[in-house]
C-alpha positions as CSV (number, residue, x, y, z in Angstrom):
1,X,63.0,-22.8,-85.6
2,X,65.9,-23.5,-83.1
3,X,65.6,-26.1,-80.6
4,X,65.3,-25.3,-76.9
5,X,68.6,-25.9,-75.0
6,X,68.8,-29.6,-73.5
7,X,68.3,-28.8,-69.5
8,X,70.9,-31.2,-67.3
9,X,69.7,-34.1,-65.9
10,X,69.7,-34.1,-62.1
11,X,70.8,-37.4,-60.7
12,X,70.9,-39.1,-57.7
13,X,73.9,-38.3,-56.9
14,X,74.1,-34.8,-57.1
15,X,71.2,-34.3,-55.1
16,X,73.0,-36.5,-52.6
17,X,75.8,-34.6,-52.6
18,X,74.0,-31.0,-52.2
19,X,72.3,-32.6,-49.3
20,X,75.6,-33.0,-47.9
21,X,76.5,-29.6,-48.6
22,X,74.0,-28.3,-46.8
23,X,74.3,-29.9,-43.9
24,X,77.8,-28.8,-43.1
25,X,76.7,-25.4,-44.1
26,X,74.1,-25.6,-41.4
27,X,76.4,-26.8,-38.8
28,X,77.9,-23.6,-38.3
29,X,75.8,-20.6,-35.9
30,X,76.2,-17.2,-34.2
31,X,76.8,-19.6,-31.2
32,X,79.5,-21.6,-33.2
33,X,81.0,-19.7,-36.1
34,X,84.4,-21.5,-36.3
35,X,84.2,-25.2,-36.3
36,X,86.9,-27.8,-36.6
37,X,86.4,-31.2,-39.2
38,X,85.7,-33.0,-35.8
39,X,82.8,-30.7,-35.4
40,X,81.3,-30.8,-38.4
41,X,81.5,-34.5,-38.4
42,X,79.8,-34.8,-35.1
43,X,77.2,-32.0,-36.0
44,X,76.4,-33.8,-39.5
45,X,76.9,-37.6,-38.6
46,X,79.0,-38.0,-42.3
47,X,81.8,-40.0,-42.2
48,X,85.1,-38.0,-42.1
49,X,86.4,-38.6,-44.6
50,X,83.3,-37.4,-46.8
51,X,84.0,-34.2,-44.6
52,X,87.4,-34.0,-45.4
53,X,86.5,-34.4,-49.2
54,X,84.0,-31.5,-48.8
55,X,85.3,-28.8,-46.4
56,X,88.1,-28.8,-48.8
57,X,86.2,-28.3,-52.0
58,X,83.8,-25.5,-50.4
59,X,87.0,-23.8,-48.8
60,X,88.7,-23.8,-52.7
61,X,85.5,-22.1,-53.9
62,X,85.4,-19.5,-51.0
63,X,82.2,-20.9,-49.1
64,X,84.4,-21.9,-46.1
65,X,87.3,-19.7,-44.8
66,X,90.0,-21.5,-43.2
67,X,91.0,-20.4,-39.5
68,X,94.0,-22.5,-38.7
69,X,92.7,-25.7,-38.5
70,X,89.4,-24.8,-38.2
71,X,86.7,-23.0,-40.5
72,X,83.9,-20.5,-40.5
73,X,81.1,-19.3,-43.5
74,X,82.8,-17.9,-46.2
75,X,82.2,-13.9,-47.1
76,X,81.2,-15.3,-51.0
77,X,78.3,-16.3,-49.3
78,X,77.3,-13.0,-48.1
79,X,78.2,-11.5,-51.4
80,X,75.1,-14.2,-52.3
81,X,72.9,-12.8,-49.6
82,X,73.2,-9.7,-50.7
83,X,71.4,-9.6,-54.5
84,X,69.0,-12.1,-53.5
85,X,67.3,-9.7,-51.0
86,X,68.4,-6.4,-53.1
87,X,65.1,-4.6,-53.7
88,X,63.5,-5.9,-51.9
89,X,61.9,-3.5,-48.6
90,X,63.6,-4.9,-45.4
91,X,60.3,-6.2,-43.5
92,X,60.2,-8.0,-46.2
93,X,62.8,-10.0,-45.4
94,X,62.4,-9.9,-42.0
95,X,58.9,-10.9,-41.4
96,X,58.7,-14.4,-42.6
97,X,61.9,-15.3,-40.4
98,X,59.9,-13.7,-37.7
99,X,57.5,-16.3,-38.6
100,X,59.5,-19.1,-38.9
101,X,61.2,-18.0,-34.7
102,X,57.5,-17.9,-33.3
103,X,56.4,-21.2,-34.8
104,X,59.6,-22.5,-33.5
105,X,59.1,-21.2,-29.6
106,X,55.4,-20.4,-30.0
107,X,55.7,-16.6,-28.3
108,X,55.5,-13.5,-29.7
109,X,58.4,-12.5,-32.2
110,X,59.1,-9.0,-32.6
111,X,62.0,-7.0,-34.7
112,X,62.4,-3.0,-33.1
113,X,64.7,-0.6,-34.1
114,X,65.7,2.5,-32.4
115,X,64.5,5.7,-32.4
116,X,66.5,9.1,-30.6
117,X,65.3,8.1,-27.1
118,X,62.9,5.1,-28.1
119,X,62.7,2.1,-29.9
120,X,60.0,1.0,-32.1
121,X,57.8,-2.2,-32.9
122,X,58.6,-2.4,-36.9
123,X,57.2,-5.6,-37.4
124,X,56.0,-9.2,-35.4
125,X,54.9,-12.4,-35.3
126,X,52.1,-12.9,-32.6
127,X,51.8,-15.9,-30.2
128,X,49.0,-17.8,-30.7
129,X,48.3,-18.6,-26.9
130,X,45.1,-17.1,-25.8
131,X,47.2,-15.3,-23.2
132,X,49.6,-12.9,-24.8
133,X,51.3,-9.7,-24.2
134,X,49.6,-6.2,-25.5
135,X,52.3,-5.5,-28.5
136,X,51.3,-4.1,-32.3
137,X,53.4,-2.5,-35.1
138,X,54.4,1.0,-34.3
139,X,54.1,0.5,-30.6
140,X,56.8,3.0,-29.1
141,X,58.4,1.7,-25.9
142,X,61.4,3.2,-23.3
143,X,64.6,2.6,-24.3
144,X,66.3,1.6,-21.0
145,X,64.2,-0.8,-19.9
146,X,63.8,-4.7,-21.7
147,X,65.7,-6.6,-23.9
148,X,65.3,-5.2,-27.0
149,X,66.9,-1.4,-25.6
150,X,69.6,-3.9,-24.0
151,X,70.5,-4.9,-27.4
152,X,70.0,-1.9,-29.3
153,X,72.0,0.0,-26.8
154,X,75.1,-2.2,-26.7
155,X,76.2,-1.8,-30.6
156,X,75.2,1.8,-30.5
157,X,77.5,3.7,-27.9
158,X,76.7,7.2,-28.9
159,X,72.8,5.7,-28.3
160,X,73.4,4.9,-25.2
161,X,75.3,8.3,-24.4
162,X,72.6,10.1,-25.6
163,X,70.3,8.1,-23.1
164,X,72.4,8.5,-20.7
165,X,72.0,12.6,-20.6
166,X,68.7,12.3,-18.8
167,X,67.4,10.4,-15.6
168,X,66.3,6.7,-16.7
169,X,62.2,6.8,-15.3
170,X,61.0,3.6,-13.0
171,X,58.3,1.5,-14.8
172,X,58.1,-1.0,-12.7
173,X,60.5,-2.5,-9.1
174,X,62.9,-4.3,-11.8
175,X,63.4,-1.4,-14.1
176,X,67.2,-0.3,-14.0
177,X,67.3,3.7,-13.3
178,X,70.8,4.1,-12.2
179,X,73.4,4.9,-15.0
180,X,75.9,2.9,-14.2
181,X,74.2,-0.4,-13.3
182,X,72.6,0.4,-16.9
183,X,76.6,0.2,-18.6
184,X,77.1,-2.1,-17.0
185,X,74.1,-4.5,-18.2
186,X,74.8,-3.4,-21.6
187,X,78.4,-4.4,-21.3
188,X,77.2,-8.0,-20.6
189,X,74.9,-8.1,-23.1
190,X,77.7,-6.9,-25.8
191,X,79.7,-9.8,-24.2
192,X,76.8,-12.5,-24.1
193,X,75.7,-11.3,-27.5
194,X,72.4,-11.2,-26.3
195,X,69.7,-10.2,-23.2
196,X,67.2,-11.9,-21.2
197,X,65.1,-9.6,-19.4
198,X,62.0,-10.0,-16.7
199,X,59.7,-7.4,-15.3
200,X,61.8,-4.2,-16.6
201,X,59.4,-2.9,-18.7
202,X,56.1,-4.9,-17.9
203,X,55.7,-6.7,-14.5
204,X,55.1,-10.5,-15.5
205,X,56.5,-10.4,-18.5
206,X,60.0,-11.6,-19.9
207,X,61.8,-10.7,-22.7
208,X,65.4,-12.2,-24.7
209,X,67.0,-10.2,-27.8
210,X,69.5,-10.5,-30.2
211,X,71.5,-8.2,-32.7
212,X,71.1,-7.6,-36.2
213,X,73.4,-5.6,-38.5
214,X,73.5,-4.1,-41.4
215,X,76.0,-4.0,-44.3
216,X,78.6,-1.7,-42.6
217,X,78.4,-4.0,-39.0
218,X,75.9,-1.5,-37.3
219,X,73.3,-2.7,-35.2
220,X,69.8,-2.4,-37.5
221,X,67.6,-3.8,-34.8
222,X,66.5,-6.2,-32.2
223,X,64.7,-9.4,-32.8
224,X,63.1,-10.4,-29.9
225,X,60.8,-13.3,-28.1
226,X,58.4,-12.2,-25.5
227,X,55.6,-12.9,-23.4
228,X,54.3,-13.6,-19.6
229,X,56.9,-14.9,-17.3
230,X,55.3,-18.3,-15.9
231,X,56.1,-19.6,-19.6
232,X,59.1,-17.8,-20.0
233,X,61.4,-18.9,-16.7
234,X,64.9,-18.0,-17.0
235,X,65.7,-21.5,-17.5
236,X,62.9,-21.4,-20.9
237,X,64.4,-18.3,-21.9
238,X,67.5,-19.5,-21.5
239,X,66.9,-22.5,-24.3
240,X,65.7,-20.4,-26.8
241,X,68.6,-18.5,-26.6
242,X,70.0,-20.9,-29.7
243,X,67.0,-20.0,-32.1
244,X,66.8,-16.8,-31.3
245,X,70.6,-16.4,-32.7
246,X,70.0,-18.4,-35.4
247,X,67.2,-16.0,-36.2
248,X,69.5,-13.0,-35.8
249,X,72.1,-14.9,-38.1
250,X,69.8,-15.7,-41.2
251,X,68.0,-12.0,-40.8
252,X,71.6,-10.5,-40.8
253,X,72.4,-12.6,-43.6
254,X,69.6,-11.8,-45.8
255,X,69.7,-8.4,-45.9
256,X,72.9,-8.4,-46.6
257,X,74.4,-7.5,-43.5
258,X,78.1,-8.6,-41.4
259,X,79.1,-9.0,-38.2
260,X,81.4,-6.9,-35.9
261,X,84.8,-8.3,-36.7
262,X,84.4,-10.3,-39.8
263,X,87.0,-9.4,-42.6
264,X,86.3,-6.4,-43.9
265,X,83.5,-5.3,-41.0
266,X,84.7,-2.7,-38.3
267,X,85.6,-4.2,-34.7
């Protein structure tokens, strides 16, 4: 009878080092996807030198792609992404990180996808305030008005055209009904990489999206954090903005999907 195979030791060091691994992979963001050795220093708190020593090993094994003399995640990672999540149904995936973005705010977390002239509540997270928006899996909502359309229309001009072939219906005083005011707000939300939204769809309620895309840079959905206004101000909203496009990041990431303009992703 063979002997089972001797399993490495893990030591102190190692673990040490991983540690610091992961740390300067966490350092980079939607928000900040190229980062100089200054930055990840600051971000991390390691001494530069240990960053220096490190950057340069995970750049020659393809974690880190150099950008001048600065660096961003490497595409090996996504190739990583990718298997881990393969076969696995895409709620799956999704859910838990919706999860993980309403523990982290404490509202509602929701992930729609669009639909011709709708969009679709595929999946959430509910609040657990007492006080909470009406919202539930398969809910179908307008597509002009809120966030969530903001986002979905943005990456999806042909969506948007399509949209655009019929008058946009008042919901409420704040909902946008004129075509080109409703360009124009997707064009900002394409150049903020993200929406904030108050009273468009519901009055006294607010609303902030981001992007996620699939493997060939299309836009797969909207993950979004809503509920009533007097604890979502612009200014709350505003600070969530971070987690909410760190959400969109790792839900992007995990199923496998790219950004528009990374290598090999169209613009």
């Amino acid at each position: 009878m063979s002997a089972a195979p001797a399993v490495p030791k893990t030591t102190g060091n190692t673990l040490l080092v991983l540690g610091k691994i992961t740390a300067i992979l966490d350092a980079f963001s939607l928000t900040r996807p190229v980062l100089t050795l200054g930055d990840i220093r600051e971000a991390t708190d390691l001494p530069m030198s240990t960053v220096q020593r490190l950057v340069a090993n995970l750049a020659g094994q393809g974690f880190l792609d150099r950008e001048g003399d600065a660096y961003r995640i490497g595409l090996k990672m996504a190739y990583w992404a990718a298997p881990a999540t393969r076969g696995k149904a895409m709620l799956d995936v999704i859910s838990p990180l919706l999860a993980d973005l309403r523990d982290t705010v404490g509202e509602t977390a929701c992930f729609f996808t669009a639909e011709q002239n709708h969009r679709v509540c595929v999946a959430m997270a509910e609040t657990r305030h007492a006080l909470r928006r009406e919202m539930h899996v398969g809910k179908i909502l307008p597509l002009h008005a809120g966030s969530a359309s903001r986002v979905l229309l943005a990456w999806d001009p042909d969506l948007l055209a399509s949209l655009l072939r019929n008058p946009l219906e008042s919901i409420t005083d704040f909902t946008i009904t004129e075509s080109k005011a409703l360009q124009a707000a997707v064009r900002q939300t394409r150049t903020d990489g993200f929406a904030i939204t108050t009273g468009e769809r519901e009055s006294g309620a607010s609303g902030l999206s981001a992007p996620v895309f699939d493997a060939s840079a299309a836009v797969l959905g909207a993950v979004t954090i809503s509920g009533p206004t007097f604890r979502m101000s612009e200014e709350v909203c505003r600070g969530w903005v971070e987690p909410l496009l760190q959400a969109a990041e790792r839900m992007t990431r995990m199923v496998g999907g790219r950004f528009p303009g990374e290598p090999g992703a169209p613009a």
